[in-house]
DRENVEX-400332 format. One record per residue (C-alpha): x, y, z; residue in three letters; residue number from 1. Coordinates in steps of 0.02 Angstrom, whole numbers, plus 50000, padded with zeros to 5 digits. Layout:
<sites>
<px:X; py:Y; pz:Z; domi:ala; doro:NUM>
...
</sites>
This chain:
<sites>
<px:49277; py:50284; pz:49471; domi:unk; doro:1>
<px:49265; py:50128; pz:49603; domi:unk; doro:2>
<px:49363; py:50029; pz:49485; domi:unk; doro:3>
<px:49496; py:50163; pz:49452; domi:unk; doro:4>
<px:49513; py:50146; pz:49627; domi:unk; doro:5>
<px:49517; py:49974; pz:49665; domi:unk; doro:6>
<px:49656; py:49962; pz:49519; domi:unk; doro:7>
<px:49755; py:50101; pz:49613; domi:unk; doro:8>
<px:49741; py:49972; pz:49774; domi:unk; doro:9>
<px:49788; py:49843; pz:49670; domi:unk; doro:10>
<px:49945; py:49949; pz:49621; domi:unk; doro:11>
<px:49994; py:49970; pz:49801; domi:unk; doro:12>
<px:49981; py:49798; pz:49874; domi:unk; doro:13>
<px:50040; py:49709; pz:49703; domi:unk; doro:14>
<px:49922; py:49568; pz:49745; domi:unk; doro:15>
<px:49975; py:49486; pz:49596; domi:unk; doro:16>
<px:50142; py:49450; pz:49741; domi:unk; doro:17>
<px:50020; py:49315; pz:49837; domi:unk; doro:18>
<px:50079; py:49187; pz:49734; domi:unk; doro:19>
<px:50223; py:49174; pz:49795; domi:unk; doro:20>
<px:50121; py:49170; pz:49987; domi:unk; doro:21>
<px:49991; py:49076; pz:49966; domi:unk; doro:22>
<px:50049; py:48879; pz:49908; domi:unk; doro:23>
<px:50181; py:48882; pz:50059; domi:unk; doro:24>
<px:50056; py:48948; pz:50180; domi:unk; doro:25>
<px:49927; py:48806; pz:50118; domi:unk; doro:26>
<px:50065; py:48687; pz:50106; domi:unk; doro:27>
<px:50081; py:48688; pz:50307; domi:unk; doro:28>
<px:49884; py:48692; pz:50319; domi:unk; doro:29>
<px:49881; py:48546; pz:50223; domi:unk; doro:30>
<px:50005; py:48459; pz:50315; domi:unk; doro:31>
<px:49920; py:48489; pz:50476; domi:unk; doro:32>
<px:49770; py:48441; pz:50418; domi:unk; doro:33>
<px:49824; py:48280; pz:50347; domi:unk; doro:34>
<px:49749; py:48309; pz:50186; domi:unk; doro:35>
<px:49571; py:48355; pz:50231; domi:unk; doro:36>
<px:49492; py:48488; pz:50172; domi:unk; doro:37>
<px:49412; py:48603; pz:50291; domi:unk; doro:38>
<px:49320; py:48738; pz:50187; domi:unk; doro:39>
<px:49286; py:48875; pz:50344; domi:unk; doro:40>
<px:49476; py:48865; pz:50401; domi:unk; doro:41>
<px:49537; py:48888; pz:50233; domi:unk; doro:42>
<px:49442; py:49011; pz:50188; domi:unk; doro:43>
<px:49498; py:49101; pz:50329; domi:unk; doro:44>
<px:49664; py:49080; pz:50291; domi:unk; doro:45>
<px:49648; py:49150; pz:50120; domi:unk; doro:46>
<px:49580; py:49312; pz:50186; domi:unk; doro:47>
<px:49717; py:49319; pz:50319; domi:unk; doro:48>
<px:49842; py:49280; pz:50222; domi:unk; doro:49>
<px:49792; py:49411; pz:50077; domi:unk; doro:50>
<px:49752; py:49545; pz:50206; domi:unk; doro:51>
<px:49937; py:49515; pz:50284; domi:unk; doro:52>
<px:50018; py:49506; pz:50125; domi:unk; doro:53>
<px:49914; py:49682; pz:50086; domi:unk; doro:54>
<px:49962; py:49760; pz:50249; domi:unk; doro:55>
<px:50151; py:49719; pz:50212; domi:unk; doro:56>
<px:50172; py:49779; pz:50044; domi:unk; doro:57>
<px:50067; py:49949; pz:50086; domi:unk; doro:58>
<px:50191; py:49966; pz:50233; domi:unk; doro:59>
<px:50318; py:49926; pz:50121; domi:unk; doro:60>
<px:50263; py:50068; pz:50002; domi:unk; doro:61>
<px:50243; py:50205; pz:50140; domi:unk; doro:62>
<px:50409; py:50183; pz:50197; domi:unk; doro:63>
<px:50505; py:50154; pz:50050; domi:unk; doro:64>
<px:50413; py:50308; pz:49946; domi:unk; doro:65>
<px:50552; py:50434; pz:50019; domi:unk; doro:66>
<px:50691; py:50319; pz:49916; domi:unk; doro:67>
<px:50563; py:50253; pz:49779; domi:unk; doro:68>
<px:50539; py:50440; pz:49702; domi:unk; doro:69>
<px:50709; py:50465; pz:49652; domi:unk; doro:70>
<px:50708; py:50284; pz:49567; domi:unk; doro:71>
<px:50665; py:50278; pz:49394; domi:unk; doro:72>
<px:50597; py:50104; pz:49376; domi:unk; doro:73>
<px:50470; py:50164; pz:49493; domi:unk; doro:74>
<px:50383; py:50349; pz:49445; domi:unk; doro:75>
<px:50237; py:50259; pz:49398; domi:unk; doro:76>
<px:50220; py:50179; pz:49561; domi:unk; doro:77>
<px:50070; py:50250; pz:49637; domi:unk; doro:78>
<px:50140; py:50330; pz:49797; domi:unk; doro:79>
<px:50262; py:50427; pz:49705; domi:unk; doro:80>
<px:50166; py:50497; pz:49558; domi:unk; doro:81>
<px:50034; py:50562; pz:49674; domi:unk; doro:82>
<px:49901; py:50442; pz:49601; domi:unk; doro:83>
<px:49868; py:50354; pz:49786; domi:unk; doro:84>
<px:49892; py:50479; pz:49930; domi:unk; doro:85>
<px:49985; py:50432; pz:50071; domi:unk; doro:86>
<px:49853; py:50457; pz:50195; domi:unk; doro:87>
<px:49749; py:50353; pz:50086; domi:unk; doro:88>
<px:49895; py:50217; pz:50101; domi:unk; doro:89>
<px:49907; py:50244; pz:50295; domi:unk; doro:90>
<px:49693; py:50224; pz:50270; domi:unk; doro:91>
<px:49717; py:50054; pz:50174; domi:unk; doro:92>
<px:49859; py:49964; pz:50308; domi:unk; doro:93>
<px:49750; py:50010; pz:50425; domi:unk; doro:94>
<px:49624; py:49909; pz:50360; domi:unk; doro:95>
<px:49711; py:49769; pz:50298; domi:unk; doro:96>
<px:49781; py:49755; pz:50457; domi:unk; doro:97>
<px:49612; py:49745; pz:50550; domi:unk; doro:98>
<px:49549; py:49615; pz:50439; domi:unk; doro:99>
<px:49708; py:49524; pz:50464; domi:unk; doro:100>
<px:49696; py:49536; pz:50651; domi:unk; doro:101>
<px:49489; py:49493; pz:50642; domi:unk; doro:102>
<px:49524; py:49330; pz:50547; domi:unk; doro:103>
<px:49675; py:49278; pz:50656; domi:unk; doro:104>
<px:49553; py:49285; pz:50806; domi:unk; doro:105>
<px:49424; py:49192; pz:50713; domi:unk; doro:106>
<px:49544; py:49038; pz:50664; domi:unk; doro:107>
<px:49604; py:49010; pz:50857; domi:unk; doro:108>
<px:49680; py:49133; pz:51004; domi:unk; doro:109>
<px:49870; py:49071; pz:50990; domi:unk; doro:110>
<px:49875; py:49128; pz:50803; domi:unk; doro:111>
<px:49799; py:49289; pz:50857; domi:unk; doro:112>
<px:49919; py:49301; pz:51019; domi:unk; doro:113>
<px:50063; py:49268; pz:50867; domi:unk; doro:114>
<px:49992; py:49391; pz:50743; domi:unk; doro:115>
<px:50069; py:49559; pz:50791; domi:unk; doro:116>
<px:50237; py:49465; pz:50755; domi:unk; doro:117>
<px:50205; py:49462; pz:50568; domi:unk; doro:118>
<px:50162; py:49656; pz:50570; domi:unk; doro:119>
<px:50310; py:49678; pz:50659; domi:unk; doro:120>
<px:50412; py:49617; pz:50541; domi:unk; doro:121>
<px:50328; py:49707; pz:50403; domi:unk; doro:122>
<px:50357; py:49871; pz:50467; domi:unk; doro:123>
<px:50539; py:49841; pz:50518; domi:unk; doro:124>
<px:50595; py:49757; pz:50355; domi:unk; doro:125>
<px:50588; py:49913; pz:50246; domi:unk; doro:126>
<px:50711; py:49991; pz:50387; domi:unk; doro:127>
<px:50817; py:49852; pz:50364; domi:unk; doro:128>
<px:50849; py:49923; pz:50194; domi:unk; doro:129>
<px:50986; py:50045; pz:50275; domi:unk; doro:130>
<px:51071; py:49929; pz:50393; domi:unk; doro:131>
<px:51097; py:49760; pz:50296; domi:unk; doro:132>
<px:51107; py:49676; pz:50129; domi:unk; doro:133>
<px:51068; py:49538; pz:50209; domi:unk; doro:134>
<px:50894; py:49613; pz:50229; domi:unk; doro:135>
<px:50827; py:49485; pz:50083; domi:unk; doro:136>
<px:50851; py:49331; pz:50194; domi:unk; doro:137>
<px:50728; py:49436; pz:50361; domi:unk; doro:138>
<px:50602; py:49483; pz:50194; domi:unk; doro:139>
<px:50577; py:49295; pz:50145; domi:unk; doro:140>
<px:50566; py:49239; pz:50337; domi:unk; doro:141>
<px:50413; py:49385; pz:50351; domi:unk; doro:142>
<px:50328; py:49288; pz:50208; domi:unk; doro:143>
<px:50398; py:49123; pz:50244; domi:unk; doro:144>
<px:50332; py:49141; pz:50422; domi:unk; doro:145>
<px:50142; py:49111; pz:50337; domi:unk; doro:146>
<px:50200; py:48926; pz:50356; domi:unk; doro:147>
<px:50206; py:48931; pz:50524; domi:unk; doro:148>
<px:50010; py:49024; pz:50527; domi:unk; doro:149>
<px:49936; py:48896; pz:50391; domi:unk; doro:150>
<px:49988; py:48742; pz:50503; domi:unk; doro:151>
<px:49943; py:48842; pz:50683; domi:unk; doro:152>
<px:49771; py:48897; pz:50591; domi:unk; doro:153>
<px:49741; py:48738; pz:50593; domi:unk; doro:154>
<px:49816; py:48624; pz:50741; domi:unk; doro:155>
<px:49852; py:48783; pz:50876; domi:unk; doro:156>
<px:50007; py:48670; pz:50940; domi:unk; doro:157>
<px:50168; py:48740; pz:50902; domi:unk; doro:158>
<px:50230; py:48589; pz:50793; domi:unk; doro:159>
<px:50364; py:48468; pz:50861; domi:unk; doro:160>
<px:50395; py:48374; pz:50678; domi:unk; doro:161>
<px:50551; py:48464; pz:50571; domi:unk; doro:162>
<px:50470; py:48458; pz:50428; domi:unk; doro:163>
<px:50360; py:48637; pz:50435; domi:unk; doro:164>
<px:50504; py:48710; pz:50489; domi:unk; doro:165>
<px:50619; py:48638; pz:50320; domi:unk; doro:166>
<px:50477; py:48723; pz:50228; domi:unk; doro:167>
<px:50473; py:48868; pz:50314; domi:unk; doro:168>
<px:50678; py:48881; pz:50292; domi:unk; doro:169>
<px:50646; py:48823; pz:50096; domi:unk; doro:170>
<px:50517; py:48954; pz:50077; domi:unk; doro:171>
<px:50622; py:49102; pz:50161; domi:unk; doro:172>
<px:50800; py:49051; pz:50060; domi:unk; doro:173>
<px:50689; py:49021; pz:49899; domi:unk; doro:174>
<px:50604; py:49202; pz:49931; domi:unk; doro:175>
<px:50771; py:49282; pz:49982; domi:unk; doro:176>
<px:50859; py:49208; pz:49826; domi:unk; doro:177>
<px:50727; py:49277; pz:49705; domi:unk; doro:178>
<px:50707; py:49464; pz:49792; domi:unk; doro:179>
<px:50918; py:49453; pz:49756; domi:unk; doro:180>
<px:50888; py:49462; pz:49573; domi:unk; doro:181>
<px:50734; py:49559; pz:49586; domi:unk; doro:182>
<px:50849; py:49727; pz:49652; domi:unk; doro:183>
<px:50967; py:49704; pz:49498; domi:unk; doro:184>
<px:50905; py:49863; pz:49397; domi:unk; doro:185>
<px:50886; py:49987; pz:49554; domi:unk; doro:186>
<px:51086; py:49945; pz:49597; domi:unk; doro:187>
<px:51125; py:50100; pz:49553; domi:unk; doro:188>
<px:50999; py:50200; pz:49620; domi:unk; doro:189>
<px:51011; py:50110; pz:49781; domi:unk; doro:190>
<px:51211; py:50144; pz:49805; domi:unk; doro:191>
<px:51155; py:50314; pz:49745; domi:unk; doro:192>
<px:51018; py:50312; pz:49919; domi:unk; doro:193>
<px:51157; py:50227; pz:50037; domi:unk; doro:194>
<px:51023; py:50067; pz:50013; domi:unk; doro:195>
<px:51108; py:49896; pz:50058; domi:unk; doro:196>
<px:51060; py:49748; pz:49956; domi:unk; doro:197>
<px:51174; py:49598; pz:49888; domi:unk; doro:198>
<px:51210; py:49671; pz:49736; domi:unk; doro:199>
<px:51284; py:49837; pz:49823; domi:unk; doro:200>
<px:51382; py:49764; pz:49936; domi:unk; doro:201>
<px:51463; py:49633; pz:49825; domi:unk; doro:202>
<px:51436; py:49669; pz:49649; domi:unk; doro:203>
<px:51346; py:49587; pz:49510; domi:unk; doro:204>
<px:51434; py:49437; pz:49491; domi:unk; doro:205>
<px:51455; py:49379; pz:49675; domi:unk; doro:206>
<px:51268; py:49428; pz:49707; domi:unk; doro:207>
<px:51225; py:49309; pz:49580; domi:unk; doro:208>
<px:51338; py:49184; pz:49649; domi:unk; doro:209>
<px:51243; py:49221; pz:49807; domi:unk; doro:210>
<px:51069; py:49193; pz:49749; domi:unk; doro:211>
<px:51129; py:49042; pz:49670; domi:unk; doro:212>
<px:51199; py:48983; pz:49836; domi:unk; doro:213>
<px:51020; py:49056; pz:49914; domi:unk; doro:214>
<px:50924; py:48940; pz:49802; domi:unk; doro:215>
<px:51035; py:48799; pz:49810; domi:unk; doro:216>
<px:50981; py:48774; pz:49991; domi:unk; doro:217>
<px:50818; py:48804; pz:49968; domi:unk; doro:218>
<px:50813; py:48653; pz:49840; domi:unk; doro:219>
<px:50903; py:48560; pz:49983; domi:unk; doro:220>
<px:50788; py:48600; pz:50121; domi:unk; doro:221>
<px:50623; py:48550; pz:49991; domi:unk; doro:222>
<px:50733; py:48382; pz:49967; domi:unk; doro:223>
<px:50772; py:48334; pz:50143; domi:unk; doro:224>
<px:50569; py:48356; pz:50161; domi:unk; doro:225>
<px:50554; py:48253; pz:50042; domi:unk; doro:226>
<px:50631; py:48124; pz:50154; domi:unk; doro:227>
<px:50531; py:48114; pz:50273; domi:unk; doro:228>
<px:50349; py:48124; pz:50184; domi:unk; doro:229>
<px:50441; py:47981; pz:50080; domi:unk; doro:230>
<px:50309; py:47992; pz:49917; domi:unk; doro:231>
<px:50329; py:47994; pz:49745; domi:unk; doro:232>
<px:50203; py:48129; pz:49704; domi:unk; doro:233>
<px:50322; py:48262; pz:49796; domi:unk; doro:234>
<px:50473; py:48184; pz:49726; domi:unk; doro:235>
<px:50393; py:48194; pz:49540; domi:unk; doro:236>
<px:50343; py:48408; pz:49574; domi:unk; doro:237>
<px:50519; py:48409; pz:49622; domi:unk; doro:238>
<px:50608; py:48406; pz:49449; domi:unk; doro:239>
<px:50519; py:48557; pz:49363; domi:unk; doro:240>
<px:50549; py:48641; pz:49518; domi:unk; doro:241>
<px:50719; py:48616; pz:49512; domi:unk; doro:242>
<px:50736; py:48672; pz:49325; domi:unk; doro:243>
<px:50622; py:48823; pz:49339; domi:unk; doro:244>
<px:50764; py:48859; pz:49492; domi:unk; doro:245>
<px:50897; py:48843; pz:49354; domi:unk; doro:246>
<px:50814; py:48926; pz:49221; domi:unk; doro:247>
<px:50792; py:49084; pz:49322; domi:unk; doro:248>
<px:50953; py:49102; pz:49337; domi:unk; doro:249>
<px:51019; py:49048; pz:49168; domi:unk; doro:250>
<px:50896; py:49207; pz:49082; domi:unk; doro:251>
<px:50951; py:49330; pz:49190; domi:unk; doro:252>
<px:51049; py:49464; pz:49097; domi:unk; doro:253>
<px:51092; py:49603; pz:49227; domi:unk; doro:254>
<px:51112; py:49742; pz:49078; domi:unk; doro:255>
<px:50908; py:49686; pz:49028; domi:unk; doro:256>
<px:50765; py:49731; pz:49147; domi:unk; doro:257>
<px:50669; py:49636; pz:49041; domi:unk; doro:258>
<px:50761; py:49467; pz:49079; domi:unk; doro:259>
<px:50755; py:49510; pz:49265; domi:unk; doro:260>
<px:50579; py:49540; pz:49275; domi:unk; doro:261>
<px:50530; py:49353; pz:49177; domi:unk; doro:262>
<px:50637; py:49277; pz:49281; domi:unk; doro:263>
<px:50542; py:49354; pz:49433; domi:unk; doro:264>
<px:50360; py:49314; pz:49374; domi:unk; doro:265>
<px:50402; py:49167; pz:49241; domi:unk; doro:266>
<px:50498; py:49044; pz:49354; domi:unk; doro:267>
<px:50448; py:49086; pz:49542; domi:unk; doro:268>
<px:50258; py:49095; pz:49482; domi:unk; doro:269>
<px:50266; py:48935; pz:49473; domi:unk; doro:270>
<px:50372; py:48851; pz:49577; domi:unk; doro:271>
<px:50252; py:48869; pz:49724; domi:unk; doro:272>
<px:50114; py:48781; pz:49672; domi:unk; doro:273>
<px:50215; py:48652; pz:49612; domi:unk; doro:274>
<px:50271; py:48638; pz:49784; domi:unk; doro:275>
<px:50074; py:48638; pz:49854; domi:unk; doro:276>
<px:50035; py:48543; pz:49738; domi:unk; doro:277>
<px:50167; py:48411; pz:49778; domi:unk; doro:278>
<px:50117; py:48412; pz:49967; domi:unk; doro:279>
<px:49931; py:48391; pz:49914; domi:unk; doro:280>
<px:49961; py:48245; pz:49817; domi:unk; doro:281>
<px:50068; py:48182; pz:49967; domi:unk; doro:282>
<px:49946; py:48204; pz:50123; domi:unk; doro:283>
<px:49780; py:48132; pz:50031; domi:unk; doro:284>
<px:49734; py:48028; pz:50155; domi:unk; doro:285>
<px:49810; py:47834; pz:50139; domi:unk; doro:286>
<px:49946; py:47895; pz:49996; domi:unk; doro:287>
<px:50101; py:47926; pz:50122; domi:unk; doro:288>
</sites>
């Protein structure tokens, strides 16, 4: 029974989805750190960032279930078959969103002070849904904005270096590119729901040609970081990010699901910890 549960929470939050969180939100702990690990602060940050992430997607699901039941893709989805309540759901972001809050005090008072402004932003994206198809780029700065928290968790300055904010813009456009392609089997459904994405607005082919684009600067943002940490490790985690970036896009086959969803999890499961893993390598103390 408690694990029928827990796998019904697991449903709703998709926490499978940290991965693509987690190595950018480490990445600017890491760099504020300077490499050293600090076991209490990053522990903290784990549970922060997994609450958030939780909060986001449960708001996410709340909001969106009035469109999500006449989609399809998602009757299984645990809002709209009736598996998950929704005052269970309301329940759970409450939660998630204390924990989040409890943890933000306990790593320092400005990224408490700055906390509400990632709830904010989860509760307003799903409304963005009607009013942009732009929305994708606001999604990946909600997430992306966990850069900002892992380096402020850490050093409560507001940083005055470029390079967390290049990964915060890389992380956002990389994010933003990806959720593109992610929408590709509800287009019809969504023009069906007045729901603005990429692929409504300008079709298949151009919304493609925009994700491309998306992820083209996101490359260009990791590479102009690059410049400035100046060390071969990153360099090196570069190149099989950049052709996992490629190789998304080269499988996807907008008449197969299939292709959309291994492009999703395949490629962009990856690419972040490449990324951390880059920056780790980078920051040990004495190897920049």
């Amino acid at each position: 029974m408690a694990f029928d549960f827990l796998h019904k929470i697991s449903q709703l939050i998709k926490i499978e989805h940290t991965v693509f969180d987690l190595p950018f939100i480490f990445s600017g702990a890491v760099i504020a750190s300077r490499g050293t690990f600090l076991p209490v602060t990053f522990a903290l940050i784990l549970i922060a960032a997994v609450s958030a992430r939780a909060a986001g997607m449960s708001i996410n699901r709340i909001e969106g279930r009035r469109w999500d039941t006449t989609n399809p893709r998602k009757r299984n989805w645990v809002l709209v078959n009736g598996s998950l309540s929704v005052r269970t759901a309301v329940i759970l972001t409450i939660l998630f969103s204390a924990i989040f809050e409890i943890t933000s005090y306990a790593l320092n008072f400005l990224v408490f002070m700055l906390s509400p402004i990632v709830l904010f932003m989860f509760i307003t994206d799903p409304i963005l849904k009607k009013i942009t198809p732009w929305r994708h780029i606001y999604m990946g700065a909600t997430i992306g904005m966990g850069v900002m928290g892992g380096y402020l968790a850490v050093t409560p300055f507001i940083p005055s270096t470029p390079q967390i904010y290049l990964i915060f813009l890389s992380s956002t456009l990389w994010i933003a590119g990806f959720d593109m392609l992610y929408v590709i089997p509800d287009i019809e459904t969504d023009e069906k729901l007045g729901l603005k994405t990429v692929m409504t607005r300008f079709g298949t082919d151009r919304g493609l040609l925009i994700s491309t684009l998306t992820h083209a600067l996101s490359f260009a943002a990791m590479l102009i970081f690059g410049l400035y940490i100046d060390s071969f490790w990153y360099f090196l985690m570069l190149v099989p990010i950049l052709a996992l970036m490629i190789i998304q896009h080269r499988i996807i086959d907008p008449k197969n699901p299939a292709s959309v969803k291994a492009s999703f999890f395949g490629a962009n499961s990856a690419i972040g910890f490449l990324f951390l893993l880059g920056v780790i390598l980078s920051y040990i103390p004495g190897s920049v």
